[in-house]
TIVEXGU-381867 format. One record per residue: x, y, z of N, C-alpha, C in turn. Coordinates in nm, 3 decimals. Each point is the difference from the previous one (the first is absolute). Example, Ala and Ser with C-alpha at 12.3 -4.5 7.8 and 13.67 -1.06 7.14 Angstrom:
BEGIN
PT_1.319_-0.569_0.780_-0.089_0.119_0.000_0.090_0.120_0.000 $
PT_-0.035_0.105_-0.072_0.082_0.119_0.006_-0.077_0.109_0.073 $
END
This chain:
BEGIN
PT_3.828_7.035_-8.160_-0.056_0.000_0.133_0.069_0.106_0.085 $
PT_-0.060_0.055_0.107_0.040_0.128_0.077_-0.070_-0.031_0.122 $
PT_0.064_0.122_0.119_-0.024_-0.031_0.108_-0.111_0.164_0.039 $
PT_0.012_0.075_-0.058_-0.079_0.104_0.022_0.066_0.086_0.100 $
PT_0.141_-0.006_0.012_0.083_0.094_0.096_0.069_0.049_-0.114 $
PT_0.007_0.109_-0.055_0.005_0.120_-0.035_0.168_0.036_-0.011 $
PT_0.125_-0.025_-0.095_0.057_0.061_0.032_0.091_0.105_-0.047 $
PT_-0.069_0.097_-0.052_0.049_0.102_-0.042_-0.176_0.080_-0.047 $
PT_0.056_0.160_-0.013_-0.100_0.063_-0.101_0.067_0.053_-0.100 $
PT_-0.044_-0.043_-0.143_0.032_0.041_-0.097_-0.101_0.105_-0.052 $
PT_0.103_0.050_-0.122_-0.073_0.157_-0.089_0.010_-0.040_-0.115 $
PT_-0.125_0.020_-0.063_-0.069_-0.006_-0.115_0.073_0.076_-0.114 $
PT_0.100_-0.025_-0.026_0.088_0.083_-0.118_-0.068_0.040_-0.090 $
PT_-0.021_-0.119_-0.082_-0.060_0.046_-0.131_-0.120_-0.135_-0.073 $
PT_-0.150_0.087_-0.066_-0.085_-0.090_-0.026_-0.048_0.017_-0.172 $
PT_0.075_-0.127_-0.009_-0.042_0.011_-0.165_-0.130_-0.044_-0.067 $
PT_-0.074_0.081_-0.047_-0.127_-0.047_-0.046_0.019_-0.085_-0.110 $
PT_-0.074_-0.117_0.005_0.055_-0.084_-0.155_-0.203_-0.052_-0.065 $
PT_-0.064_0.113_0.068_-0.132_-0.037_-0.085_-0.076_-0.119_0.119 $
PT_0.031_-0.118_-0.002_-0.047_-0.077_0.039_0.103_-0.118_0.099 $
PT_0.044_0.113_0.027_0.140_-0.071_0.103_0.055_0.126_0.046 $
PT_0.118_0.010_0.120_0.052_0.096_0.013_0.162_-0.037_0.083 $
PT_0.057_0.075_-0.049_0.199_-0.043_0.081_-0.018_0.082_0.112 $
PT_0.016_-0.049_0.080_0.041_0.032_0.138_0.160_0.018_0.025 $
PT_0.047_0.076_0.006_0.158_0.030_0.065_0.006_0.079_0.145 $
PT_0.061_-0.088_0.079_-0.004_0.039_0.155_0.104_0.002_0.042 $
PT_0.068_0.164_0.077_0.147_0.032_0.061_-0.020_-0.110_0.107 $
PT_0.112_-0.057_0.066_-0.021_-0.131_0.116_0.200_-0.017_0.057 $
PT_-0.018_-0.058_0.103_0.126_-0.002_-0.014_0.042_-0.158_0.119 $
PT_-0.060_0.000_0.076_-0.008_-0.165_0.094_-0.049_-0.132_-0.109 $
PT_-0.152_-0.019_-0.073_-0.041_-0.055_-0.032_0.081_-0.052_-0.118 $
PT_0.064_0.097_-0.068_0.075_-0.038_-0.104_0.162_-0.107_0.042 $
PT_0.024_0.030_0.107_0.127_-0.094_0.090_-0.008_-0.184_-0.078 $
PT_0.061_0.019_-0.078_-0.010_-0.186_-0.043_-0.150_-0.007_-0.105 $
PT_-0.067_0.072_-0.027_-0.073_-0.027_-0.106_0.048_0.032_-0.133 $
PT_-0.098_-0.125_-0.080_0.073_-0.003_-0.105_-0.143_0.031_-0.119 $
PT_0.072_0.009_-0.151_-0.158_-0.066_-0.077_-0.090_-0.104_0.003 $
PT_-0.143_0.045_0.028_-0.056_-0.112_0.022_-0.068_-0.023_0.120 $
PT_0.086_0.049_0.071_-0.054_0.020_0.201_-0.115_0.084_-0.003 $
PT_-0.053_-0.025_0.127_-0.148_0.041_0.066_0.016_0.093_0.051 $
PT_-0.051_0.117_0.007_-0.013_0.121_0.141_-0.168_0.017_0.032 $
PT_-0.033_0.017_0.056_-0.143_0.058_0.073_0.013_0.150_-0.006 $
PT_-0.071_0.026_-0.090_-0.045_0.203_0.036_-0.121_-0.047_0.011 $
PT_-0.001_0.092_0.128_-0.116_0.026_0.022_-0.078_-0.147_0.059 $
PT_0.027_-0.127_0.008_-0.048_-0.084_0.016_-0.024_-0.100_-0.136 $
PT_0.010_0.040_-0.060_0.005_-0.020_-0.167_0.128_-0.088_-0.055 $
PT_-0.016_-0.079_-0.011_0.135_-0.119_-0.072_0.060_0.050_-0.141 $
PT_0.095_0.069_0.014_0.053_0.004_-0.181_0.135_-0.018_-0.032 $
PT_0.062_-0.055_-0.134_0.069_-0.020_-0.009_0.106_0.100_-0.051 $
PT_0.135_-0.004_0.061_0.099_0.085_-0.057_0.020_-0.057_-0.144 $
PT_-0.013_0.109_-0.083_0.009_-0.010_-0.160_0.103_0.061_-0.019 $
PT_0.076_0.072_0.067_0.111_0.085_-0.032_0.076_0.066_0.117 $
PT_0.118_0.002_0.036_0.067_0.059_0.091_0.105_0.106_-0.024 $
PT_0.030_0.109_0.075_0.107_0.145_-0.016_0.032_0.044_0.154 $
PT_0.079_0.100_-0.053_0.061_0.021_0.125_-0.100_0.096_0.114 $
PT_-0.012_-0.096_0.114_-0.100_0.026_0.088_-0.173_0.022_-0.034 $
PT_-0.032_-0.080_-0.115_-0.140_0.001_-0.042_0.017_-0.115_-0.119 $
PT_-0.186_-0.026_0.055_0.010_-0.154_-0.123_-0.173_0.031_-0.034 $
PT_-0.037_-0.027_-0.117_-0.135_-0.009_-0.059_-0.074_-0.128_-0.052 $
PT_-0.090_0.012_0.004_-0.103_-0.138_0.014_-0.130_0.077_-0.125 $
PT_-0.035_-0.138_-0.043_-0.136_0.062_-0.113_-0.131_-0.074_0.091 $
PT_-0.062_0.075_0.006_-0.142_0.009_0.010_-0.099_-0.076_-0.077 $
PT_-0.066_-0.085_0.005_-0.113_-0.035_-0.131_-0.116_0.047_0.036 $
PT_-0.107_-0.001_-0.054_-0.147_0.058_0.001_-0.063_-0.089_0.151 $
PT_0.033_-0.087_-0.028_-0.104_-0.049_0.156_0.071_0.011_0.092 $
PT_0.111_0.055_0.016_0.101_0.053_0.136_-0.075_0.128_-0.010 $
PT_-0.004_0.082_-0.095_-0.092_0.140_0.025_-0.120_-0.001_-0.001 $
PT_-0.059_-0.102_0.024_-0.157_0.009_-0.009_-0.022_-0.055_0.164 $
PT_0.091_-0.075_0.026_-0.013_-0.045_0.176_0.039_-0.006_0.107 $
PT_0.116_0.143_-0.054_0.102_0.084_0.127_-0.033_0.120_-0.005 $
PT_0.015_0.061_0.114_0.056_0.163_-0.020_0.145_0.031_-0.070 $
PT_0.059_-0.102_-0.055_0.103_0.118_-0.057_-0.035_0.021_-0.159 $
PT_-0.135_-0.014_-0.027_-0.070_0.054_-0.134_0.046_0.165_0.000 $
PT_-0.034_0.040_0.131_0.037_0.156_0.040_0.160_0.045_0.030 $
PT_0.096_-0.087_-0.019_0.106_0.032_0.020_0.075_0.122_-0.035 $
PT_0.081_0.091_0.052_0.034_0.088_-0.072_0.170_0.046_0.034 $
PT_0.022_0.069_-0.041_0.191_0.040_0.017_-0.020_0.114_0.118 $
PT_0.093_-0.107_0.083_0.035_0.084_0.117_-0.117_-0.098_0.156 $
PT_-0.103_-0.095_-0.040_-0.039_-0.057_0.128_0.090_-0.080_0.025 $
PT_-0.003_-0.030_0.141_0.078_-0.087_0.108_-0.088_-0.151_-0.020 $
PT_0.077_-0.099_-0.023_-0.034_-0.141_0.015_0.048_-0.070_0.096 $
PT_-0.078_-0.105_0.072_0.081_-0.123_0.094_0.047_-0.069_-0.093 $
PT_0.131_-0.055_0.039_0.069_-0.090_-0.113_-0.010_-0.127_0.118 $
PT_0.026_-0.107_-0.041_0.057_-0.105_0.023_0.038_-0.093_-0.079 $
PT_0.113_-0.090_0.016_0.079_-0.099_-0.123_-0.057_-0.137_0.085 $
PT_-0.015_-0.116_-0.120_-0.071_-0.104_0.020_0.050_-0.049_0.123 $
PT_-0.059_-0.094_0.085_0.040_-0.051_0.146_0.092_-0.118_-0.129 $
PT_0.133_-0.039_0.115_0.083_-0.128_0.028_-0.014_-0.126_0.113 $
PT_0.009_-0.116_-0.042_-0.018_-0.076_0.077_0.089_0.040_0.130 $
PT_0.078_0.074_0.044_0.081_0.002_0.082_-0.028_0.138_0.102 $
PT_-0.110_0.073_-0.049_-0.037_0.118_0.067_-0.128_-0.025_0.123 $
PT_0.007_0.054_0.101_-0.119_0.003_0.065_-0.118_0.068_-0.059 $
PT_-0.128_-0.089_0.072_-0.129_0.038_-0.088_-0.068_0.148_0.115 $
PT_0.076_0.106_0.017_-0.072_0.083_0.108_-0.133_0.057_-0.038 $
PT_-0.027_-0.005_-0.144_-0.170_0.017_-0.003_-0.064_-0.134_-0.012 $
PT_-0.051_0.005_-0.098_-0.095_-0.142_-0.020_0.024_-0.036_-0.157 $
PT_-0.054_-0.117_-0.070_0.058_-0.042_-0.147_-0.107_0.111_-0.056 $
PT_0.075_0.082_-0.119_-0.065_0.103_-0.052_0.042_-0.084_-0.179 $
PT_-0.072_0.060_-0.071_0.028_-0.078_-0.142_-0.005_0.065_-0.122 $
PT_-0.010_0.182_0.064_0.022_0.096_-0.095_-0.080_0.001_-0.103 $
PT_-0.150_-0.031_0.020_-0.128_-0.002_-0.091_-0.078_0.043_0.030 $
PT_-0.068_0.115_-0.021_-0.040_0.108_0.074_-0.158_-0.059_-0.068 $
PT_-0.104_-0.027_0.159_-0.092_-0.061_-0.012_-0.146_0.113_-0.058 $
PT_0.022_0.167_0.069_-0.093_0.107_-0.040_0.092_0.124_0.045 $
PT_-0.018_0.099_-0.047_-0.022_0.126_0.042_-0.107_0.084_0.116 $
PT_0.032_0.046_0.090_-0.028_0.042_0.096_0.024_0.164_-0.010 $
PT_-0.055_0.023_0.130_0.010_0.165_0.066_-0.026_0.029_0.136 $
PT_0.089_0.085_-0.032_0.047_0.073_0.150_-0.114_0.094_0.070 $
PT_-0.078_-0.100_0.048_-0.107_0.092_0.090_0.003_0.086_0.076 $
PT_0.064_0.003_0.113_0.067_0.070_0.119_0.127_-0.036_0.075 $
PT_0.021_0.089_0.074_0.120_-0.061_0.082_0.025_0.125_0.091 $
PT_0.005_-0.086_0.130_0.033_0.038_0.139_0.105_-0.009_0.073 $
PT_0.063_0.172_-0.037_0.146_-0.080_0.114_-0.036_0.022_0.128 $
PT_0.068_-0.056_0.018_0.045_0.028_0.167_0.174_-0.045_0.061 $
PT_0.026_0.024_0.146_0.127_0.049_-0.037_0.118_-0.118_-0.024 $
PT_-0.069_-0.074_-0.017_0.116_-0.163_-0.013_-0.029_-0.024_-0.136 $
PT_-0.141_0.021_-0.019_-0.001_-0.064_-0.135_-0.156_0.039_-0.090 $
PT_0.004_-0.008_-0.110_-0.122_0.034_-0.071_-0.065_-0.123_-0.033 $
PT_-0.176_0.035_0.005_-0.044_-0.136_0.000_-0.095_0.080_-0.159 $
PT_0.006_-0.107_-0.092_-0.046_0.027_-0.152_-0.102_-0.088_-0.061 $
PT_-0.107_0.060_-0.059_-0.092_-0.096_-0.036_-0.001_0.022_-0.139 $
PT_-0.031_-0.106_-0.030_0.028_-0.046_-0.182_-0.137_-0.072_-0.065 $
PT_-0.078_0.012_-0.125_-0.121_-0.050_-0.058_0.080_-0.106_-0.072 $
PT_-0.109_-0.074_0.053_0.034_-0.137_-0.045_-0.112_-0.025_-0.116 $
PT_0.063_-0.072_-0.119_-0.092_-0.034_-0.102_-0.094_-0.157_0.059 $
PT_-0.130_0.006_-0.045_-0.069_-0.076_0.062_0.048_-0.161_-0.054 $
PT_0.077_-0.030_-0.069_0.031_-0.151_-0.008_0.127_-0.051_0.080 $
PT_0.064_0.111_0.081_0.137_-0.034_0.063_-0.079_0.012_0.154 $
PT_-0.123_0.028_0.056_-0.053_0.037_0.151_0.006_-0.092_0.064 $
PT_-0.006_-0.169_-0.087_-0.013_-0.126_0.060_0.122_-0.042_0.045 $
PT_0.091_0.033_-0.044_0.152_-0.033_0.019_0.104_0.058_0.118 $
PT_-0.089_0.073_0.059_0.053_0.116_0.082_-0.082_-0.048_0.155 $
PT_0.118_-0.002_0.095_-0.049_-0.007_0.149_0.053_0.090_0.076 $
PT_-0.071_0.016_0.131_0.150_0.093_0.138_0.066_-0.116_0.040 $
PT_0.107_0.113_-0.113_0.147_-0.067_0.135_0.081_-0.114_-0.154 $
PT_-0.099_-0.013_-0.118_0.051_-0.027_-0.136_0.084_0.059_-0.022 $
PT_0.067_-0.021_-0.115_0.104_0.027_-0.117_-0.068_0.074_-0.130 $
PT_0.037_0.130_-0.009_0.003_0.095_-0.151_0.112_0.047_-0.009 $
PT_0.014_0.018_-0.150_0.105_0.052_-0.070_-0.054_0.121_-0.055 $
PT_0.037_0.139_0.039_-0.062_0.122_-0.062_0.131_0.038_-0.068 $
PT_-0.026_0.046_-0.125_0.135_0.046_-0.051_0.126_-0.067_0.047 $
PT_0.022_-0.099_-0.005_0.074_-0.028_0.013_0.080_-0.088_0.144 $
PT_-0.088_0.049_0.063_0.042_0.029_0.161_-0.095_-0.125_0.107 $
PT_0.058_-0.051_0.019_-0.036_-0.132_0.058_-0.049_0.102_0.168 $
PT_-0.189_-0.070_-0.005_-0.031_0.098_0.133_-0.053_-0.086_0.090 $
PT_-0.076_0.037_0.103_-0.091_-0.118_0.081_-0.124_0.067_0.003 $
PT_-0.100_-0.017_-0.023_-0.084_0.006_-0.047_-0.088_0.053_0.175 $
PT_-0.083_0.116_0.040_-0.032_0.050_0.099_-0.147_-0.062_0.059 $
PT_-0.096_0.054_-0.138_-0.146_-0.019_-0.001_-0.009_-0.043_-0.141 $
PT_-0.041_-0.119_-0.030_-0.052_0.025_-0.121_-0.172_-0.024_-0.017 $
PT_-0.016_0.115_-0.119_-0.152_-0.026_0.015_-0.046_-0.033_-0.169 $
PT_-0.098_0.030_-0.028_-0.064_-0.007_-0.120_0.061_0.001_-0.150 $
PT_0.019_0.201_0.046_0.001_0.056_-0.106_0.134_0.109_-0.006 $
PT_0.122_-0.039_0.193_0.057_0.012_0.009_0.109_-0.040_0.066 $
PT_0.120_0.050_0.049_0.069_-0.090_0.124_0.032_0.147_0.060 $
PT_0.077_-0.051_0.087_0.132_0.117_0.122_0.121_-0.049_-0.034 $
PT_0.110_0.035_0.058_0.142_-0.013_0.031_0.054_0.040_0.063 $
PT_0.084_-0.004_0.102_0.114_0.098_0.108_0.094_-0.003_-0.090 $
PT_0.087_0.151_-0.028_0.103_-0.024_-0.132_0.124_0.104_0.202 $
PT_0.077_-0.099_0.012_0.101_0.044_0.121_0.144_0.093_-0.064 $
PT_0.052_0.039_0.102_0.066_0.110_-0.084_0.141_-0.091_-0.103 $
PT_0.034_-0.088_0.009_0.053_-0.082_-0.115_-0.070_0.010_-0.134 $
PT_-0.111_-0.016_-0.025_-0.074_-0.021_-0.060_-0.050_0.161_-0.082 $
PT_0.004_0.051_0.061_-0.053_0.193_-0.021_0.139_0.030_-0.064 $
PT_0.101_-0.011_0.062_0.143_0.048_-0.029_0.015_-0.095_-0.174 $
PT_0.020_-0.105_0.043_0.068_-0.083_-0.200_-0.085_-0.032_-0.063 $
PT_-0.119_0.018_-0.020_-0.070_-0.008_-0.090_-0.090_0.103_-0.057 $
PT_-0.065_0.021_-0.106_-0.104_0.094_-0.026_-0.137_-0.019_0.084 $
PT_-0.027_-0.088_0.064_-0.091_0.011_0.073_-0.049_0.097_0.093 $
PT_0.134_0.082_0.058_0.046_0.081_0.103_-0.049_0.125_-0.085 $
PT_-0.010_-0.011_-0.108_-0.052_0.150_-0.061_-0.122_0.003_-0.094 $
PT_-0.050_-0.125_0.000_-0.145_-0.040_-0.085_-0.098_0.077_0.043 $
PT_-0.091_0.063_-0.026_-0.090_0.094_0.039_-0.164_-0.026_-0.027 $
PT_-0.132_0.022_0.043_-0.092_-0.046_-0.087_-0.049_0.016_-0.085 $
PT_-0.024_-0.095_-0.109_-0.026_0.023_-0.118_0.146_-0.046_-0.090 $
PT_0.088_-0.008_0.065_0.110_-0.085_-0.057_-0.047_-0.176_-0.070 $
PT_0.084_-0.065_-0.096_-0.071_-0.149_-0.042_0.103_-0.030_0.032 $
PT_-0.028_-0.130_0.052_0.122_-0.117_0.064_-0.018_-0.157_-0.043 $
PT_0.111_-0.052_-0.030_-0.018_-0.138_-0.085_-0.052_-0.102_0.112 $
PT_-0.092_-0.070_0.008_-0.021_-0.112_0.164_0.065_-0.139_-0.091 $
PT_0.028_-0.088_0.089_-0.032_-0.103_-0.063_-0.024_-0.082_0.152 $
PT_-0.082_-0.086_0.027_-0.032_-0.122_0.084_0.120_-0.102_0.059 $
PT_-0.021_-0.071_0.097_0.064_-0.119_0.023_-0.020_-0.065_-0.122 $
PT_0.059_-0.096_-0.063_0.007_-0.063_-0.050_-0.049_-0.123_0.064 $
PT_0.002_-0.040_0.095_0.007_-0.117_0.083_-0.146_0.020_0.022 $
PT_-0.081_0.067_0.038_-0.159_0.021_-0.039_-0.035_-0.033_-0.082 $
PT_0.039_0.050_-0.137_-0.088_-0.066_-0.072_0.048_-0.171_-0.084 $
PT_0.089_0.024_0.030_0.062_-0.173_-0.036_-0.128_-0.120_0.107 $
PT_-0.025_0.081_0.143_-0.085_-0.069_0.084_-0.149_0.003_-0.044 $
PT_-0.034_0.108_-0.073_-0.082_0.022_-0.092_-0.077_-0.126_-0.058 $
PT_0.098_0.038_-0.098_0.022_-0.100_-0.162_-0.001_-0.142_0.061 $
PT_0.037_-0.047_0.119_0.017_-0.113_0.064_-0.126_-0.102_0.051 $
PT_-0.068_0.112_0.033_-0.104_0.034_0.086_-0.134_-0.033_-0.066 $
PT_0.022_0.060_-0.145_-0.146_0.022_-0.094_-0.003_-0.133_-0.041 $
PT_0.156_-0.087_0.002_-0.016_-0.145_-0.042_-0.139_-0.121_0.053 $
PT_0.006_0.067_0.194_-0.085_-0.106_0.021_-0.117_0.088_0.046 $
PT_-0.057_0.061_-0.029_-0.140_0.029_-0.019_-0.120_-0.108_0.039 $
PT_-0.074_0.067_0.018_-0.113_-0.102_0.106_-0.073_-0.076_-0.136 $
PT_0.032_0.040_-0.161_0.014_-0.088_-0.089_-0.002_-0.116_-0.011 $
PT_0.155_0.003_0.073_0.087_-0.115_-0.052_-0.011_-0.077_0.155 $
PT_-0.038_0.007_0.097_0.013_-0.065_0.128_-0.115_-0.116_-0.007 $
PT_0.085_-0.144_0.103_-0.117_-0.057_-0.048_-0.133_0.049_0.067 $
PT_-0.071_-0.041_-0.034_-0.112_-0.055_0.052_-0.087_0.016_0.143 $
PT_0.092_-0.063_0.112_-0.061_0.000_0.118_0.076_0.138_0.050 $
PT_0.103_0.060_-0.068_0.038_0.135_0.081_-0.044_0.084_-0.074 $
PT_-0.125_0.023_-0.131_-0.034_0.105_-0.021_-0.122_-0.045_0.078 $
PT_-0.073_-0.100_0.061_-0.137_0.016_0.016_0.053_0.055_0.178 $
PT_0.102_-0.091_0.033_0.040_0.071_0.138_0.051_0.196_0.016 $
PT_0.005_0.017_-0.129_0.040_0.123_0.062_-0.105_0.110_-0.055 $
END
């Protein structure tokens, strides 16, 4: 579990092709503080596990449906990643519960600065549009946002100069792919939701409604 505050950017050392998997090794140097084998980091928004640790860089393996439903299918030596290490019961939650399961792939439509801050619009895949409100919770790459406009087939974001400065967001461009993933808490309300269906209600409140 993660909070979607961002803290560090890491570099893409080195990417080992293994056919149908791939090693990820990432220079880092905060995130690694007290991690051990076995621990969680978020690239990119993406949950993986440290498989191996060295001095100031640790690598993680990849499986086929991590590259079939992230952008770091495209990973390469030398990009900048958001890192973050799993949340502790003892840390403040300053984004929102993030769960490092990257729900679609997206793109960087446009983006408007102006002088406080750039406002960025992102394509949203059409099964995540329902999940999305103004003034909601997304996780783009990593990066726990508030959500501006959301519409259809896309959303907005204000990315403030915190936000431009430590993360790759600050240099995403259009036509860039970015990992989204949803509230979680949406669709749990979802799944909750589909339980009582005008189905399952009795009687006098489906003819009443």
């Amino acid at each position: 579990m993660f909070t979607g505050i961002v803290e560090e950017l890491g570099t893409i050392a080195e990417v080992a092709d293994q056919g149908d998997a791939i090693r990820l090794t990432i220079e880092a140097s905060t995130v690694l503080d007290g991690t051990i084998l076995g621990d969680s980091i978020s690239v990119n928004g993406c949950c993986l596990t440290v498989a191996e640790l060295g001095e100031g860089r640790w690598t993680a393996d990849l499986m086929q449906e991590t590259l079939d439903k992230t952008s770091l299918r495209g990973a390469a030596p030398g990009d900048r990643v958001n890192l973050e290490r799993a949340v502790t019961v003892d840390k403040r939650l300053g984004g929102h519960i993030v769960q490092g399961h990257v729900d679609g792939v997206g793109e960087i439509v446009s983006r408007s600065p102006s002088e406080h801050w750039d406002v960025v619009e992102v394509s949203l895949p059409a099964h995540l549009a329902r999940y999305l409100v103004d003034k909601g919770s997304i996780t783009v790459d990593g990066v726990s946002l508030t959500v501006v406009e959301a519409g259809e087939s896309s959303f907005t974001v204000s990315l403030i100069p915190e936000t431009l400065a430590r993360t790759t967001l600050g240099t995403r461009r259009p036509g860039d792919l970015v990992n989204l993933e949803a509230d979680v808490i949406a669709k749990h309300v979802e799944k909750l939701l589909g339980a009582y269906s005008s189905t399952h209600l009795p009687a006098h409140i489906q003819k009443d409604s």
